[in-house]
C-alpha positions in Angstrom: 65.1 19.5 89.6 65.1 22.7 92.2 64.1 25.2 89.2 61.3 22.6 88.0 59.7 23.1 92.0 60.6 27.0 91.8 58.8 27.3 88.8 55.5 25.0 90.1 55.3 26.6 93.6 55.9 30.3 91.4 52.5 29.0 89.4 50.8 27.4 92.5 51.2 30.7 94.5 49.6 32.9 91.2 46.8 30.9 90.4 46.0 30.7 94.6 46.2 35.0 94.5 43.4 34.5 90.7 41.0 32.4 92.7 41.3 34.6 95.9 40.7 37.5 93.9 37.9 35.7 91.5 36.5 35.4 95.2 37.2 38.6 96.5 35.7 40.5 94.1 32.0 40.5 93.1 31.4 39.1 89.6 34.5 37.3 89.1 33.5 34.0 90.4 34.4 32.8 87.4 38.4 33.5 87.7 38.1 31.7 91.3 37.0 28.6 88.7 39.9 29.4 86.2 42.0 29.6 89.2 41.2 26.6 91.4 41.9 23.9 88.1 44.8 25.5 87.2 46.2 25.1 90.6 44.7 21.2 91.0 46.4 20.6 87.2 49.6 22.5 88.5 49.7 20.7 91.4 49.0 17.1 89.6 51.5 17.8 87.6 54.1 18.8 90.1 52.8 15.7 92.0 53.4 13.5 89.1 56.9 14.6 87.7 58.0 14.0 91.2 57.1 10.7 91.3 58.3 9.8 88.4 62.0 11.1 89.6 61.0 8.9 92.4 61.1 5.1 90.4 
C-alpha cells in the first residue's frame, strides 16, 4: 500500500513540474493541458484505489 502512494505522489509531483513548465514557457500551453489531466486522472485514480481499500 505505501509504494502504491509513493509511486502516485512521484507521478502527481511530475505531471505538476509539465504543466508549470507548459505554463512557464511561451508556446507550450499545450503541455500545461497534457499536464493538468494527467494529474486530475492520477489523482482520481489514487483517490479511487484508496477507497476501495477503504470498504
Amino acid at each position: 500500500m505505501h509504494m502504491l502512494w509513493k509511486v502516485i505522489g512521484a507521478l502527481l509531483l511530475i505531471w505538476l513540474v509539465i504543466s508549470v513548465a507548459g505554463v512557464v514557457i511561451k508556446g507550450l500551453f499545450w503541455l500545461a493541458v497534457i499536464g493538468g489531466v494527467l494529474f486530475v486522472a492520477t489523482a482520481a485514480l489514487g483517490w479511487a484505489k484508496d477507497r476501495k481499500q477503504l470498504k
